[in-house]
N, C-alpha and C positions, 0 to 999 in steps of 0.2 A: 381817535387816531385813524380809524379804515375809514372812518366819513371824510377828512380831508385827503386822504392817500384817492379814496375814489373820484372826488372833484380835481384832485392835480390829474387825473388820466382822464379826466372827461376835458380838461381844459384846450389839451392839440388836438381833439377831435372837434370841437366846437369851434375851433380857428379854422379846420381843412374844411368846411361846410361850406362856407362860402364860394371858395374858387373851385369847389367842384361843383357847386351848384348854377357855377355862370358856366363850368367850361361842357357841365350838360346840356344845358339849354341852347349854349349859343355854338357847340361843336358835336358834342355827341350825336342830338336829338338830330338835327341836319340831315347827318351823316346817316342814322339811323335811318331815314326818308328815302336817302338816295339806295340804303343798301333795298329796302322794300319795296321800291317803284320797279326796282333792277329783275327781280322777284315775282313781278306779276303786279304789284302793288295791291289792291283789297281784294282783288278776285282770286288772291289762293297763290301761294307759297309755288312759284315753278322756275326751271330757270331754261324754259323754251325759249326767253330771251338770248339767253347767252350762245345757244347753241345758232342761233341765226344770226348772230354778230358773228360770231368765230367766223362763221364759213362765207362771211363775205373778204373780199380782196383787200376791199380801203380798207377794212379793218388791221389783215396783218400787213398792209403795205407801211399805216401810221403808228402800229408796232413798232416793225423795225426800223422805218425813221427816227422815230423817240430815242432807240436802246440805241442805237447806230451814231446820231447827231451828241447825246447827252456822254455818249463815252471820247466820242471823237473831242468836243468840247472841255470834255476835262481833263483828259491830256494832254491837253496842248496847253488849257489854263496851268495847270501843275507846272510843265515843262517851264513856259516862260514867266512863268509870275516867279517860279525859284530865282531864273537867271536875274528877274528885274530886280527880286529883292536883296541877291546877292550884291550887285553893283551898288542899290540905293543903303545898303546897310553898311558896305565895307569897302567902298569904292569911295574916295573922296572926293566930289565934284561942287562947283559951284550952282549953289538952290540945289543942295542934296536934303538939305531940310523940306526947304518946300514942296519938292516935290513928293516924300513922304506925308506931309499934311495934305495933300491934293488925292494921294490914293484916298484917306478916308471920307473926303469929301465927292470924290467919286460913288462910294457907293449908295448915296444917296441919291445919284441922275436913276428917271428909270428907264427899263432897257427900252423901250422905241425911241426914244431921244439919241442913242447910242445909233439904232438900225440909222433913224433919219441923218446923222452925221456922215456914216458911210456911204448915203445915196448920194450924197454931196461929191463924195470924191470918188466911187466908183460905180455908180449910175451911168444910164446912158448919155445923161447930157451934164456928167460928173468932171471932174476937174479931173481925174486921169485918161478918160477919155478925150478930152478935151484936149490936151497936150498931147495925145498920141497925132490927134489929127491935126493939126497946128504944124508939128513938127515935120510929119509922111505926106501930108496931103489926102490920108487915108477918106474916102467917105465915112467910115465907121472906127470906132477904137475895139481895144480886146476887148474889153468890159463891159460889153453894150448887156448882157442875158447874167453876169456871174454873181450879181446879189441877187438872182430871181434862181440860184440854184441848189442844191443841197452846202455844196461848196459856199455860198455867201451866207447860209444860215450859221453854219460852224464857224468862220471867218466872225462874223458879228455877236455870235456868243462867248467867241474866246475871246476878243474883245471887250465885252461886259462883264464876265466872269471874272477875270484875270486878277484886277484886285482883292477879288474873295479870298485869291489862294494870297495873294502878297500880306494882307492884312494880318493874319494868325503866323504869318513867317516873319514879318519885322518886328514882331512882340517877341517872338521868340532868339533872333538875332537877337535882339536887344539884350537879353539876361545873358548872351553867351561871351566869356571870359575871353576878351584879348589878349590874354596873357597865352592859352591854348593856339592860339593862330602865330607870336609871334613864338612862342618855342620852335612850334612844327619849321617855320619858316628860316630860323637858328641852324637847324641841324641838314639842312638842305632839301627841305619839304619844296615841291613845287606847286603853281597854283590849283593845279586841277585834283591835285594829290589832297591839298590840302582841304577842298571842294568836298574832296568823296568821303575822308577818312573824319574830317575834324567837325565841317562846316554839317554837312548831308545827316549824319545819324543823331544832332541835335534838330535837326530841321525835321524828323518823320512823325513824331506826334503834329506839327502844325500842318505838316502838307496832309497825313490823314485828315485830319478837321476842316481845312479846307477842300480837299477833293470829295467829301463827302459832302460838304454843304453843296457844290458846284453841282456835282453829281445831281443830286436830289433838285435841287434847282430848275436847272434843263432838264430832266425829265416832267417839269410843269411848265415852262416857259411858253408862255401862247406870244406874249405883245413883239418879241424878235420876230417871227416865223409870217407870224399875219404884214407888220407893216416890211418884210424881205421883198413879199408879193410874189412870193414862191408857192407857185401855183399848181406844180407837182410835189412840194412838201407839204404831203399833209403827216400830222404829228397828233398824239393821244389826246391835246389840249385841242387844238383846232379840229380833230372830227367831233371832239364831244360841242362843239360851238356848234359847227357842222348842224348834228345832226338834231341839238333842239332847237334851235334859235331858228335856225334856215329850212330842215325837214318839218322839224314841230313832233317828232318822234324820241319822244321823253323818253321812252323805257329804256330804247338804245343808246341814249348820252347817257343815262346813267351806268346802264352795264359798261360803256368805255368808261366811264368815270371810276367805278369800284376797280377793275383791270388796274388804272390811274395809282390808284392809291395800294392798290395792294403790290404791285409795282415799286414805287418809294417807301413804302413802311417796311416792306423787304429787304433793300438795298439799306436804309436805315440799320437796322436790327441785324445785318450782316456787319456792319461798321462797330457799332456795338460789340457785336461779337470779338472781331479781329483787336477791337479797341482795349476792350475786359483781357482779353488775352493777352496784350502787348501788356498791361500794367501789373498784371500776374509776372511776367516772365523776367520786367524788370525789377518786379518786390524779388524774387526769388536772386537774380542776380546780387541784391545789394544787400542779400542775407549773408552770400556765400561771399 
C-alpha cells in the first residue's frame, strides 16, 4: 500500500520535469548568461559595470523614456480601449460584430506594421500632411518631425496597444447581465451614471489584466520606437541594441538588459500583488 501511495506522488513530479526542463534550458540558462556577463562574466563576480552605466546620461535619459512612454501608453490604451469597448459591446451599430472579430485579428499585425501605417498618414510626405498643403498652399504640413518624436512614439503605441486592453474587456462585457443596465436605466439612471456605477467596477479585473499586459509590454517594445525614427527616443530596448550590436560592448547591454527585466518582473509582481489582494477583498465581501 505505501509502494503505490509513493509512485502516485512521484507521478506529478515526473510530469513537471519536463517543462522545467525545456523552460531551464531555453529561459533560465540564457538568462542566467546575461545576469554573469552583467557581472564581470568569468573574470570575477563585480558590478563595476553597473556603476559605469548608471553614471552615464543615455542611460537614465532611456530610463525615463521607457517609464515615462510605457505609462503614458497605457493610459491612454485603458482610457480609450474602455470607451471603444463600451460602444462595440453596448452600443448597437451596423458591423458591430465585425468589428469586434477585427479587434482579435488585430492583435496578431506586429507593431512596425502599425508604426509603417502611421508614416503613411502623418509622415512627412503622409496624407495629413499632404492635405494640409493642398488646401494653405503651405510649403510644409504640421506633421512634418511629430512620428520622429516622443509624442509619435506614444501616439503609435496607444495605437497598437489598444486592443490588448479592449480584448479582456469584451469577454468580460459579454458575461455582464443586461438586465443590471436596463433596471439602472428604469429607475432614471443616466448614461455616464450608469458607465461609473454598473458598467466600470465589473470592467476593473479586465482593465487590471489588460493594463498590466500593456504596461509590461511597452516597457520591451523596441520595433515601434526603432521604425518612429525617433532619433532622440532612446528607450531600455534600443540602447541595449545600441550598445551590443552597434558599440559591440556586451557587458553594457547586458547590465541595461538585467535593469530591463528587473524592471517588468517588478511591475509584474506588483500587479500580482494588487491582483491577490483585490481577490481576497472580494472572497471576503461575498462571505459577509
Amino acid at each position: 500500500m505505501r509502494s503505490r501511495r509513493g509512485a502516485g506522488a512521484l507521478v506529478p513530479w515526473a510530469l513537471a520535469l519536463p517543462p522545467v526542463a525545456v523552460l531551464g534550458l531555453f529561459f533560465l540558462y540564457p538568462l542566467g548568461l546575461v545576469v554573469r556577463e552583467s557581472l564581470g562574466g568569468d573574470g570575477g563576480a563585480t558590478t563595476a559595470a553597473y556603476g559605469r552605466v548608471f553614471a552615464q546620461d543615455a542611460f537614465r535619459d532611456a530610463l525615463g523614456n521607457t517609464v515615462v512612454i510605457a505609462a503614458g501608453a497605457t493610459a491612454g490604451a485603458l482610457v480609450l480601449g474602455f470607451a471603444l469597448a463600451i460602444v462595440i459591446a453596448f452600443v448597437p451599430f451596423p458591423g458591430g460584430r465585425a468589428v469586434g472579430r477585427f479587434v482579435d485579428v488585430f492583435l496578431s499585425f506586429p507593431s512596425f506594421l502599425i508604426t509603417l501605417a502611421l508614416l503613411f498618414v502623418y509622415g512627412r510626405a503622409g496624407m495629413a500632411n499632404g492635405l494640409w498643403t493642398d488646401v494653405t498652399g503651405a510649403a510644409a504640413g504640421p506633421f512634418g518631425d511629430f512620428l520622429h518624436t516622443r509624442w509619435g512614439v506614444l501616439l503609435a503605441e496607444v495605437t497598437y496597444f489598444t486592443p490588448f486592453v479592449m480584448r479582456p474587456l469584451l469577454a468580460a462585457f459579454s458575461q455582464l447581465e443586461t438586465a443590471q443596465l436596463e433596471v439602472a436605466a428604469s429607475l432614471g439612471a443616466k448614461a455616464p451614471r450608469i458607465v461609473r456605477q454598473v458598467i466600470l467596477p465589473e470592467a476593473l479585473p479586465a482593465l487590471a489584466a489588460g493594463g498590466s499586459l500593456v504596461l509590461v509590454m511597452c516597457l520591451n517594445e523596441f520595433g515601434i520606437v526603432l521604425f518612429t525614427g525617433a532619433k532622440d527616443v532612446t528607450t531600455l530596448p534600443v540602447l541595449i541594441y545600441g550598445r551590443a550590436i552597434l558599440d559591440g560592448d556586451w557587458t553594457a547591454a547586458c547590465v541595461v538588459a538585467v535593469v530591463n527585466i528587473a524592471l517588468s518582473g517588478g511591475l509584474y509582481a506588483l500587479y500580482r500583488s494588487v491582483l491577490a489582494r483585490g481577490d481576497r477583498g472580494g472572497l471576503r465581501r461575498a462571505r459577509a
